[in-house]
C-alpha positions in Angstrom: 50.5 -18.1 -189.3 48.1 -20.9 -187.9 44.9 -20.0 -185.9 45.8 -20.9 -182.9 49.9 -20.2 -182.7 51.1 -18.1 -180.1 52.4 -14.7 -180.8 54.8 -12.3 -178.9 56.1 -8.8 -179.2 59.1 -8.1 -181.1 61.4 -5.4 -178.8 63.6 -4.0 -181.6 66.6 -2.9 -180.3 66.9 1.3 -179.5 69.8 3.1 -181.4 72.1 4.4 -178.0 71.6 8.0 -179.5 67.9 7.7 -179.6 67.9 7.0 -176.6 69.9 9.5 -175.0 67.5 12.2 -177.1 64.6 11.0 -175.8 66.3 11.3 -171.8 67.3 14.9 -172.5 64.2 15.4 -174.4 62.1 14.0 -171.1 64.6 16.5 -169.0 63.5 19.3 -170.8 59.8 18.2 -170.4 60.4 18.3 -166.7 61.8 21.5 -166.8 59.5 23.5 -169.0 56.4 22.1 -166.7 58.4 23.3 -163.6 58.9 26.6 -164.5 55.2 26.5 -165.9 53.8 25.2 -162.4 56.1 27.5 -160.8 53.5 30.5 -161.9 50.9 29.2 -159.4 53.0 29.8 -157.0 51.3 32.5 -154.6 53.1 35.5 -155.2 55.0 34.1 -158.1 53.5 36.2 -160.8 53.0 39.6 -158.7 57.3 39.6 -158.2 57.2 38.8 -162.2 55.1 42.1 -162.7 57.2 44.0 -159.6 60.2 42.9 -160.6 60.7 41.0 -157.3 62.2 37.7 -158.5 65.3 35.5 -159.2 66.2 36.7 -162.6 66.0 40.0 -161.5 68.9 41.4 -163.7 70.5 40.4 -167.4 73.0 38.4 -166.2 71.1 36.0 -164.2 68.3 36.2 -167.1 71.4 35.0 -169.5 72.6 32.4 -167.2 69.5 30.5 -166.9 68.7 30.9 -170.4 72.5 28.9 -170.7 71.3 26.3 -167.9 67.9 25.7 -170.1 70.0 25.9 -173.4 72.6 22.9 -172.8 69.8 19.9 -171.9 68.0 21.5 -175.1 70.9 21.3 -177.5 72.0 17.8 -175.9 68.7 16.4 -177.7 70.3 17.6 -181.2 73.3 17.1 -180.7 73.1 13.2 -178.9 72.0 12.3 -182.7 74.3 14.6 -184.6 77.9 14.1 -183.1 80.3 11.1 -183.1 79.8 8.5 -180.8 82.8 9.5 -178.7 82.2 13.5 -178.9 78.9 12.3 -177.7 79.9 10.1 -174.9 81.6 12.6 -173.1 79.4 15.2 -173.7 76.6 13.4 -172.2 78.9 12.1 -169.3 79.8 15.8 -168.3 76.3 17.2 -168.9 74.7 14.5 -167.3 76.6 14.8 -163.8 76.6 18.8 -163.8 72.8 18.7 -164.0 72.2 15.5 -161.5 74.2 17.1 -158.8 72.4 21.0 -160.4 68.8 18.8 -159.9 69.8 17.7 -156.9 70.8 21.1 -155.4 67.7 22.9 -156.7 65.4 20.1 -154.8 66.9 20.2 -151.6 67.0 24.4 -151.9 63.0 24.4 -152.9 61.3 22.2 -149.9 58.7 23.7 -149.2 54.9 23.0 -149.6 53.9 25.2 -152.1 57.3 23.9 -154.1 56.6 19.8 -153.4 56.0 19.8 -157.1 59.2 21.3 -158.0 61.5 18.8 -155.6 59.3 16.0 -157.1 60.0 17.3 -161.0 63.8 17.8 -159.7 63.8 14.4 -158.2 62.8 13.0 -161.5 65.5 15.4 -163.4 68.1 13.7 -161.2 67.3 10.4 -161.7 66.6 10.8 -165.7 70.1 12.4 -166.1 72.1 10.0 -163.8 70.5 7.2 -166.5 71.9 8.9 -169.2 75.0 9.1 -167.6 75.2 5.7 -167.2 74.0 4.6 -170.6 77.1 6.9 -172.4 79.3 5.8 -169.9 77.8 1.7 -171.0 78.0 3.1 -174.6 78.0 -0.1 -176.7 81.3 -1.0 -178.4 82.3 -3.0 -180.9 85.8 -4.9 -182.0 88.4 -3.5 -184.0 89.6 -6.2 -186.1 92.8 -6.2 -187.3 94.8 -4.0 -184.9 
């Protein structure tokens, strides 16, 4: 390369999969921080200890643990499974937790809870992108049929 050539930045093109992990990865991130955030919440930690708190019995325990599991599996499993397995999974699982996101935000205004609508906001709009980029999922030609 001479001296003085110009130079630019190669943009290597992202494998669809990869980059549907690294939205349900970036979901997760936003949930984890959330729930973290959610601690400095006054009172937050004292209904922990009490027992005063949403997941105040097994079953609701179990059902958020499901609603944490599915984004967290959907990062494995958006490089593991078959393109069209994988479309539709992410299609489905993308909606239910943009219009999930979407619900929690507009059921946690409040001041002390700005963060979480803000975090849910972001979940919302992070999911409805990987909605669309399975529902874009790249094709290419049969030949022959």
């Amino acid at each position: 390369m001479a001296q003085n050539q110009p130079t630019y930045f190669t943009d290597l093109r992202v494998n669809i999969k990869i980059q549907l992990m690294a939205m349900w990865t970036a979901v997760m991130f936003c949930y984890v921080y959330g729930d973290y955030f959610e601690l400095y919440v006054p009172g937050k930690t004292q209904g922990l200890l009490d027992g005063q708190n949403l997941l105040d019995t097994p079953a609701k325990l179990f059902l958020a643990m499901l609603l944490l599991l599915i984004p967290a599996l959907m990062i494995m499993l958006s490089v593991l499974v078959t393109a069209p397995v994988n479309r539709i999974l992410n299609m489905v699982f993308a909606a239910m937790y943009t219009l999930l996101m979407i619900l929690v935000g507009l059921g946690s205004i409040s001041e002390w809870r700005s963060f979480y609508v803000f975090l849910a906001g972001v979940e919302a709009i992070i999911t409805m992108m990987i909605f669309w980029k399975a529902l874009k999922w790249p094709r290419l030609p049969v030949d022959g049929l």
